[in-house]
C-alpha positions in Angstrom: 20.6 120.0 23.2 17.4 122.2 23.2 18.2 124.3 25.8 21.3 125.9 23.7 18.8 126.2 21.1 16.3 128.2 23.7 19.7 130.4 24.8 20.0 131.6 21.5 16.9 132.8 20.5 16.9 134.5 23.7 20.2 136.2 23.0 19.0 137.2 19.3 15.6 138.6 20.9 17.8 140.5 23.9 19.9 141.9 21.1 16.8 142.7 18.8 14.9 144.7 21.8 18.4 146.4 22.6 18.3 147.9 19.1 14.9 149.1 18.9 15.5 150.6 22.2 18.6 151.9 20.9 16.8 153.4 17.8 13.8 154.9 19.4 15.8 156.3 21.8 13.8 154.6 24.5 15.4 152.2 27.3 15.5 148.7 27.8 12.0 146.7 27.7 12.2 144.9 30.9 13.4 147.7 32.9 11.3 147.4 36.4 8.8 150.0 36.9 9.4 150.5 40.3 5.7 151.5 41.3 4.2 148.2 40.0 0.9 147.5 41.1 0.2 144.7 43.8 -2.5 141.9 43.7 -3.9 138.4 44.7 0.3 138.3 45.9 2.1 138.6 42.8 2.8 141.3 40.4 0.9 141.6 37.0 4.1 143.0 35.7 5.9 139.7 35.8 4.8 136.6 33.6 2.8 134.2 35.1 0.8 131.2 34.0 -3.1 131.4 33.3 -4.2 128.5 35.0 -2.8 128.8 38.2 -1.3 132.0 38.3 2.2 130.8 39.2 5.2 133.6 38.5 7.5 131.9 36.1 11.1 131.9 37.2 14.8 132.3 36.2 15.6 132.6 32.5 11.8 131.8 31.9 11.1 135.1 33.2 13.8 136.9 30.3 12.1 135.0 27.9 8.9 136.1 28.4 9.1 140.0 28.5 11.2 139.4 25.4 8.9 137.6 23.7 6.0 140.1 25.2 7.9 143.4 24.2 8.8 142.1 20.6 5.0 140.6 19.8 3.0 144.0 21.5 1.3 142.0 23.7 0.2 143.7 26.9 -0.8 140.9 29.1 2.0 138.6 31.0 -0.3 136.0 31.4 0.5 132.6 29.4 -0.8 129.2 28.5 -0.2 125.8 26.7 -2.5 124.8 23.9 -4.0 122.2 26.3 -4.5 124.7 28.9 -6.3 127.3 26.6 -8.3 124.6 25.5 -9.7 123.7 29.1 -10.4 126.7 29.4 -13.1 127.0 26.8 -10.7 128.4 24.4 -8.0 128.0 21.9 -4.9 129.5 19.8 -5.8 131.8 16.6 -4.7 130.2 14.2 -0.7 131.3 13.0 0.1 132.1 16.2 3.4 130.9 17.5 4.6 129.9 20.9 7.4 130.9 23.2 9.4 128.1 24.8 9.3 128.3 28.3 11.3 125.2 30.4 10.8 123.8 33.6 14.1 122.1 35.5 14.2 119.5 38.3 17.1 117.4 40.3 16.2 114.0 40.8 18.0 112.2 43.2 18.8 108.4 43.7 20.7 105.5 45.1 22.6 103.5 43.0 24.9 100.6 43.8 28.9 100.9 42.2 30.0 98.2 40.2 33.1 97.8 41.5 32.7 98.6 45.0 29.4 97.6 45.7 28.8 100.9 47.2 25.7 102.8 47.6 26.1 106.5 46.3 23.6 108.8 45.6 23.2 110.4 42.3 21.9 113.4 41.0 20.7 114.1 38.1 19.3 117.6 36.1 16.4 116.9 33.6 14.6 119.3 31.6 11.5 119.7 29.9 10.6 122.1 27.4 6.6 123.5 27.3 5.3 126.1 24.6 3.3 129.0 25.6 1.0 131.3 24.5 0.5 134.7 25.6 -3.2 135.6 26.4 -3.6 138.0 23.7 -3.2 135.1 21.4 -5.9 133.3 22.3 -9.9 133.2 21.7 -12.5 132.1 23.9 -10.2 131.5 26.8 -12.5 132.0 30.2 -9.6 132.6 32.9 -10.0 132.2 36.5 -11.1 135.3 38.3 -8.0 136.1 39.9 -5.9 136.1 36.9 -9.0 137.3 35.2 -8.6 140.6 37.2 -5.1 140.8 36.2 -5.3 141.3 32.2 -3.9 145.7 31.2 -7.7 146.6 31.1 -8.6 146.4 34.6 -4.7 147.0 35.9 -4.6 150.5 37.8 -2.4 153.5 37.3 0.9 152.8 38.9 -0.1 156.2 40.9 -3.6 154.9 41.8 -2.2 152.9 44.8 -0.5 155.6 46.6 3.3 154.5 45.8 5.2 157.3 46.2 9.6 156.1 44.9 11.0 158.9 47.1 9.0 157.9 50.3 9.7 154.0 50.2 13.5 154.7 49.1 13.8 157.1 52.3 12.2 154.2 54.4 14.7 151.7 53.3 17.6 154.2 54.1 15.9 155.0 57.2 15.6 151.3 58.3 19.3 150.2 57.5 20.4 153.2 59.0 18.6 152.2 62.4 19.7 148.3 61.9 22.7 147.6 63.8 24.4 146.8 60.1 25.1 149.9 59.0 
């Protein structure tokens, strides 16, 4: 199935990054930095699709900042082919993609042979896209508000005033008023 093919290149590029981190003395790649800046409602820091700006989820996420950390590439922003293409753009040539997937339940009636009796069945289907990260394309015109999100024009983590200490003191502060704690 390709989806046991996707897990294990993810494991072998989890293991990968864990040894250069492990070498350099560094830690690991996708570690949160907490102070992340803010904008148009989602975070730069997490990858997202170029066209409409949508966060990717789940193990597409992973897969992603793997794929960002082992390439260099700065930007978490990420297309298909077809979408760089619309965009007045394309893929440098030799540049290969990252498989992404996208999961759905579909849900229907059918009617049991031997009883006659309507059930509902469920079932998972998957579909596999390849991706580009932005850095590997040319020519690509983005939409402003993802056009506003590439490293050049990000801010300092400090330029927006998040102080760690302050909002961790908050959060204590505002279980310790909750009637939970």
């Amino acid at each position: 199935m390709a989806t046991k093919a996707q897990y294990d290149v993810l494991t072998k590029s989890i293991i990968a990054s864990l040894e250069r981190a492990q070498e350099t003395g560094g830690q690991a790649p996708w570690h949160k930095p907490w102070g992340a800046p803010r904008r148009n409602g989602f975070n730069p820091n997490h990858p997202h699709n170029g066209v409409t700006g949508k966060a990717y989820r789940g193990l597409n996420i992973l897969t992603l900042w793997v794929e960002a950390e082992a390439k260099g590439y700065r930007s978490n922003t990420w297309l298909t082919f077809k979408q760089a293409k619309s965009l007045g753009g394309g893929i440098r040539k030799g540049e290969k993609a990252a498989t992404v997937s996208w999961w759905d339940v579909i849900a229907r009636e059918e009617e049991d042979e031997k009883t006659r009796e309507i059930k509902v069945v469920r079932r998972f289907i998957v579909r596999l896209y390849f991706v580009f990260n932005y850095e590997q394309t040319y020519g690509v015109k983005l939409p402003k508000k993802i056009q506003e999100q590439q490293p050049d024009e990000l801010p300092d983590e400090d330029e927006d005033g998040f102080d760690v200490i302050e909002a961790a003191q908050s959060i204590v502060d505002g279980f310790l008023a909750s009637d939970n704690a």
